[in-house]
C-alpha positions as CSV (number, residue, x, y, z in Angstrom):
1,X,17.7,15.7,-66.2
2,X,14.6,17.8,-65.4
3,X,14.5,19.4,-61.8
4,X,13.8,17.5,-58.9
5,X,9.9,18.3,-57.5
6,X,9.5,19.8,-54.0
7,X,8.4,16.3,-52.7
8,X,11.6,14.3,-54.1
9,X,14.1,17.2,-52.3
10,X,12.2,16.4,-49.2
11,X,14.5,13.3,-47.5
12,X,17.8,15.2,-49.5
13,X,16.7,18.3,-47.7
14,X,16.8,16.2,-44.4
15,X,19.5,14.2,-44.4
16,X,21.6,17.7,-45.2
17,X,19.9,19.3,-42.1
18,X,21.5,16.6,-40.0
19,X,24.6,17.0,-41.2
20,X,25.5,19.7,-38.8
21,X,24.0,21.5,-35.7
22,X,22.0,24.3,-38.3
23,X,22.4,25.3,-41.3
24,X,20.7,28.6,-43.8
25,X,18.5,27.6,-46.6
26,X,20.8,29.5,-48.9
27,X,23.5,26.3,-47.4
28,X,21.0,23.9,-48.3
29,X,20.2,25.0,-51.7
30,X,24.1,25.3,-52.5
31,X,25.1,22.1,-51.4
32,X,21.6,20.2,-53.0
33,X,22.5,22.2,-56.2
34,X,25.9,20.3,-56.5
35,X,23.6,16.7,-55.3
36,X,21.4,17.3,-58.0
37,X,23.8,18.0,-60.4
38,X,21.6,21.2,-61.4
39,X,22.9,23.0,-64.7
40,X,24.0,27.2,-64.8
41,X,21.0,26.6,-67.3
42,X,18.5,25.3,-65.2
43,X,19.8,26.8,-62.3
44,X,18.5,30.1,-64.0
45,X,14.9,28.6,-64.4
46,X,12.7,31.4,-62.9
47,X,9.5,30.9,-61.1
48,X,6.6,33.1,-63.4
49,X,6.5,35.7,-61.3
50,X,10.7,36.2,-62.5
51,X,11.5,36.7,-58.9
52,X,13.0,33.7,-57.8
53,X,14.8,30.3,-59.0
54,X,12.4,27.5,-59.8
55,X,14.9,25.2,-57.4
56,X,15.1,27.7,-54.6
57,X,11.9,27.8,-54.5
58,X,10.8,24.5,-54.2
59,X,13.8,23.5,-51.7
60,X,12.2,26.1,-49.3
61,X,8.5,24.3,-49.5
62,X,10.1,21.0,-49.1
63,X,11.5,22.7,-46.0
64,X,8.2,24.2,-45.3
65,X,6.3,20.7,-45.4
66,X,9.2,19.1,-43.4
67,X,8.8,22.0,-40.7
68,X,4.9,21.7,-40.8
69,X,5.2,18.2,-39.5
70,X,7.7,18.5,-36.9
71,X,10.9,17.1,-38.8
72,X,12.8,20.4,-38.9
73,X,12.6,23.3,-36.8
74,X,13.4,27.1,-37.7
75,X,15.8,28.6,-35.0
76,X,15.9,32.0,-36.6
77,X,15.2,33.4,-39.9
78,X,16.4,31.4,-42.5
79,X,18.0,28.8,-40.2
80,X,16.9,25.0,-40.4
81,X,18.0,22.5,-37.5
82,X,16.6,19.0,-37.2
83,X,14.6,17.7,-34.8
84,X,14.3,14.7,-32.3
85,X,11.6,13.4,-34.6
86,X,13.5,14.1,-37.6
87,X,16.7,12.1,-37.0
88,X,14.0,9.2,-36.1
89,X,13.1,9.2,-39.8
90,X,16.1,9.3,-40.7
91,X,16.8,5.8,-39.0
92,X,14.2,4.4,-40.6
93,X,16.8,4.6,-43.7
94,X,13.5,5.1,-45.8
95,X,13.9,5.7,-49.7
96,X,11.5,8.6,-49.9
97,X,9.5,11.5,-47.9
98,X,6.2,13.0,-49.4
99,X,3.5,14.4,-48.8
100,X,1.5,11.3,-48.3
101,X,4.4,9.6,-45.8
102,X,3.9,13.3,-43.8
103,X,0.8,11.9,-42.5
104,X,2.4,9.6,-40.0
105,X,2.7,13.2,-38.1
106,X,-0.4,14.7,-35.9
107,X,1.5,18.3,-36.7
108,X,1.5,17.4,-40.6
109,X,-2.2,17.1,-40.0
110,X,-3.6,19.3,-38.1
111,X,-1.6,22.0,-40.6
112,X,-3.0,20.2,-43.3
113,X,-6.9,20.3,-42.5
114,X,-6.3,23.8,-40.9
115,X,-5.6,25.0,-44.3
116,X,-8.4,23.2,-45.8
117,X,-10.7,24.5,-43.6
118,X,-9.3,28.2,-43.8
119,X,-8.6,28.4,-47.3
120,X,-11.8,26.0,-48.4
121,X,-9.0,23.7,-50.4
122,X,-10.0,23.1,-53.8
123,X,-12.4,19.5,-54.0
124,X,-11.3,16.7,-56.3
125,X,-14.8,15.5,-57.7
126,X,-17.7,16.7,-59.1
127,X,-17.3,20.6,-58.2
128,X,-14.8,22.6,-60.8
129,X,-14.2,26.2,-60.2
130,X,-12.9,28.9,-62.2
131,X,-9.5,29.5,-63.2
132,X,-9.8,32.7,-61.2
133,X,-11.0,31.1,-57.5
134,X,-8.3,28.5,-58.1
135,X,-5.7,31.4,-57.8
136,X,-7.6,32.6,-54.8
137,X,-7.2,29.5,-53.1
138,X,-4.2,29.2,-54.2
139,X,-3.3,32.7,-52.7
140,X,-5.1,32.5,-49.5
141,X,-2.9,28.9,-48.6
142,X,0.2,30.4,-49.1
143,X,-0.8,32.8,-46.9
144,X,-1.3,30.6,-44.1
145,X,1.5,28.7,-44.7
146,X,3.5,32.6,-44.3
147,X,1.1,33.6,-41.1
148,X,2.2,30.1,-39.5
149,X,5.6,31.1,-39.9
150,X,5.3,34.8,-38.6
151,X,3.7,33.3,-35.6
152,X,6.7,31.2,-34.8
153,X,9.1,33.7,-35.2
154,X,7.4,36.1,-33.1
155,X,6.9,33.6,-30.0
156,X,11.1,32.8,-30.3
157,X,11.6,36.7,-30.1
158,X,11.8,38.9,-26.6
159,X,9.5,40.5,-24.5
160,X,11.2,43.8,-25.9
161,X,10.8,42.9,-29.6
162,X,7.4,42.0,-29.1
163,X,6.6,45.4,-27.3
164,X,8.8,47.1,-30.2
165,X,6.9,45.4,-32.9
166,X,3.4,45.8,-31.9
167,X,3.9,49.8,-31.8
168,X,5.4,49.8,-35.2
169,X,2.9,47.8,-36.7
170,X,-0.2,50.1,-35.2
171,X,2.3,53.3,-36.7
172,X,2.0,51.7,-40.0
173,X,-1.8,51.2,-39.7
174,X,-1.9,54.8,-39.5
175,X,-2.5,55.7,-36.0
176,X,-0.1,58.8,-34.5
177,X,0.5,60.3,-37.8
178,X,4.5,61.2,-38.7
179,X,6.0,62.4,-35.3
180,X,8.4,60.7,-33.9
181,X,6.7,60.5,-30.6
182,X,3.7,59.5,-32.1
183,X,3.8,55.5,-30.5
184,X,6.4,54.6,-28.4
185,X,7.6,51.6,-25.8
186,X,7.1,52.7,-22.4
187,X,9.6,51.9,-20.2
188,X,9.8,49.2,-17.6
189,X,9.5,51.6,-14.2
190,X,6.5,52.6,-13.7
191,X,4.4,51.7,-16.7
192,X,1.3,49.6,-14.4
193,X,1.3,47.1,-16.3
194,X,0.8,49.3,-19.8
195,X,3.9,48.4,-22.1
196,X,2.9,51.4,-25.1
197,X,1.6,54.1,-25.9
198,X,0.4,55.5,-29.1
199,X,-1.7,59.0,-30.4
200,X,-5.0,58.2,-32.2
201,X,-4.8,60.8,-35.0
202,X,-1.8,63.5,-36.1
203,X,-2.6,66.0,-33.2
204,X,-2.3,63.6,-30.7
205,X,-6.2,64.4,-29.0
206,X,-6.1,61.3,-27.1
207,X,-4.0,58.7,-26.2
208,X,-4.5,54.6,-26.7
209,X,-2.3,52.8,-24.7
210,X,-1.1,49.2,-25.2
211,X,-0.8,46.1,-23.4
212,X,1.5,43.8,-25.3
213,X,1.7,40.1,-23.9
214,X,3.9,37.6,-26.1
215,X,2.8,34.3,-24.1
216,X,3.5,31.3,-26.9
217,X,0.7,29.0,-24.9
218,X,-1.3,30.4,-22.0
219,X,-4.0,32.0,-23.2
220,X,-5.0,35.4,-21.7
221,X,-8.1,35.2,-19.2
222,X,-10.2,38.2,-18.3
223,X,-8.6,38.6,-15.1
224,X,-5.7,39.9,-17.1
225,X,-7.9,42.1,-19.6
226,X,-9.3,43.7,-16.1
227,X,-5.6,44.6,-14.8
228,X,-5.0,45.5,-18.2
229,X,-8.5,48.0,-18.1
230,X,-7.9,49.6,-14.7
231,X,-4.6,50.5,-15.7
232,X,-6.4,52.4,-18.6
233,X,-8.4,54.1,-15.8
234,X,-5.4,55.2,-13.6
235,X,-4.1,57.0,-17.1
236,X,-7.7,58.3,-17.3
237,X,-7.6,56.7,-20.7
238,X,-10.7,55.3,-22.7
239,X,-9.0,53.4,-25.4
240,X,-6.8,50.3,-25.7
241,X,-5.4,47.2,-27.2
242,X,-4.5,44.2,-25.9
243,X,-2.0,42.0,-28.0
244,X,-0.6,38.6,-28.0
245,X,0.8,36.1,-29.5
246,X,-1.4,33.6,-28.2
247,X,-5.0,33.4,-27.7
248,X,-7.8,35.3,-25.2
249,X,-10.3,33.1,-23.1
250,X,-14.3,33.3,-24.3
251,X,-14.5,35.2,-20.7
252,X,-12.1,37.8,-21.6
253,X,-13.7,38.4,-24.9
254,X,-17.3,38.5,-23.5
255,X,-16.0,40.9,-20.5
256,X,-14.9,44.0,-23.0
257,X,-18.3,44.0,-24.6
258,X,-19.5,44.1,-21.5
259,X,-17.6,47.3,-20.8
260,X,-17.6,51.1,-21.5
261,X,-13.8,51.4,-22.0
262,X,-13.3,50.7,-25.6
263,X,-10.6,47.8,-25.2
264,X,-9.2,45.8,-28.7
265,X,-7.7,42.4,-28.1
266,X,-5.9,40.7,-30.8
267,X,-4.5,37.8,-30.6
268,X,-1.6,35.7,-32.6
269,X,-3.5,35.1,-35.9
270,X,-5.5,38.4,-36.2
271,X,-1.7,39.9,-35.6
272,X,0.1,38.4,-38.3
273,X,-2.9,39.1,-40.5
274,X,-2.3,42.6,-39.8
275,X,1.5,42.2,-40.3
276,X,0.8,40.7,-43.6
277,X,-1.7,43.2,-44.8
278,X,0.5,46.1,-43.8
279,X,4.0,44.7,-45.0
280,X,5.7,44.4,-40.8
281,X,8.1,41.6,-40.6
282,X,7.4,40.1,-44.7
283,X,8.0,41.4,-48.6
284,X,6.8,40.4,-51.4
285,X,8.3,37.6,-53.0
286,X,6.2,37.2,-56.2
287,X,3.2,39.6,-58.1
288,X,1.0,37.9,-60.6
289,X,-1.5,40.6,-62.9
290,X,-4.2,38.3,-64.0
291,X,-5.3,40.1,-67.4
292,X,-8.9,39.2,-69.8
293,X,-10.0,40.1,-72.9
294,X,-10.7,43.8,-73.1
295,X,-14.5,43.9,-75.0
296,X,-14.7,47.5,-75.4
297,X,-11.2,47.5,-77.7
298,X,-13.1,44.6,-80.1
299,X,-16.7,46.6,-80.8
300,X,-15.3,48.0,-83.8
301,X,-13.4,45.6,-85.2
């Protein structure tokens, strides 16, 4: 018996989720393992990369794809409960979950064309692309998929984590240099509204200081950005960056070009694209070297 594809462990995947309030994916893979009757030998399948097993890995996509349409729910890292919507399919006492039942679900959808219009999915007809963009696109959905899941996690987190990671993901960019008091959380008395601070180069010639807001749905207005600013001009600071987890207004955006303070504002996907790029909060799972012919070792043949 072959291993099961991601799609097929979907429902199993679900049906062991609701078998108790949460449970690890390391729990779900264990107990699917002995379902599935999976050999030692096939249990030791790799994925190409040789970094994980071919059935771990695809019992965390089914979990992925279950989670992307609002059937599970991540509590923490690594943690899978099910939800409302989920036990509902379960009633249905259906015989299989795939990708093409998963479009009953708005969520499923809206993840689904988000990461064909971000990632320019790869067209079934008449247009046929090289092995090498297919890898691309193949690169850049996972990559959603991982920035979705960032996102999540960070919104579940505190105020204080939020604060903590935003400093220690501008350190890594480079900014303060090595001293330990290069970027740090400033404390809750007395900080007007300014949660960080951080030196722009290694001899710490000027100061940018930080506004971090981890809001999971309002977005930030310029009314905020302008308490944000004149708190910049009570440190007699030029520089700043506003962060969140969610999203700034069109008003607030247009207000700092309008201004001389230089004032950054990121938001919730330009930040996990900046954790992913500089390695905060992920690792690398899997690294493919895509070799060709070299020409120049052939002349003289």
């Amino acid at each position: 018996m072959s291993l099961p594809d991601f799609q097929t462990l979907m429902l199993p995947v679900l049906k062991y989720a609701a078998s108790a309030d949460e449970h690890t994916l390391v729990e779900a893979v264990n107990y699917l393992k002995e379902q599935f009757k999976v050999t030692p030998d096939e249990e030791r399948q790799l994925i190409p990369s040789g970094r994980q097993p071919i059935f771990y890995n695809r019992v965390g996509w089914a979990r992925t794809y279950l989670k992307q349409a609002g059937l599970l729910e991540q509590t923490r890292r690594g943690v899978l409960k099910i939800t409302p919507k989920g036990q509902n399919v379960l009633d249905e006492k259906i015989a299989r979950i795939d990708m093409k039942y998963l479009e009953r679900f708005p969520e499923y959808i809206s993840f689904r064309d988000r990461t064909r219009n971000e990632t320019k999915e790869i067209p079934k007809d008449d247009i046929v692309f090289t092995p090498e963009e297919t890898l691309e696109k193949i690169y850049e959905n996972m990559k959603d998929e991982l920035s979705q899941e960032l996102l999540e996690l960070i919104k579940k987190g505190s105020p204080a984590f939020f604060e903590k990671l935003v400093v220690d993901l501008l350190l890594k960019m480079g900014y303060g240099g090595s001293g330990s008091g290069a970027g740090r959380v400033i404390g809750k008395v007395g900080d007007e509204g300014l949660d960080g601070v951080i030196d722009e180069d290694k001899l710490g010639l000027e100061s940018i200081y930080i506004q971090a807001k981890k809001w999971s749905d309002a977005t930030i207005g310029r009314p905020d950005v302008q308490k944000f600013v004149g708190a910049l001009h009570g440190k007699r600071a030029h520089k700043g960056i506003f962060i969140t987890a969610s999203k700034f207004t069109d008003q607030a955006i247009d207000y700092v070009s309008s201004i001389e303070t230089k004032v950054v504002l990121i938001d919730g996907q330009k930040l996990t694209e900046l954790m992913i790029e500089n390695e905060i909060g992920v690792s690398i799972s899997s690294i493919y070297k895509v070799k060709k012919v070299d020409s120049d070792f052939f002349e003289t043949a």
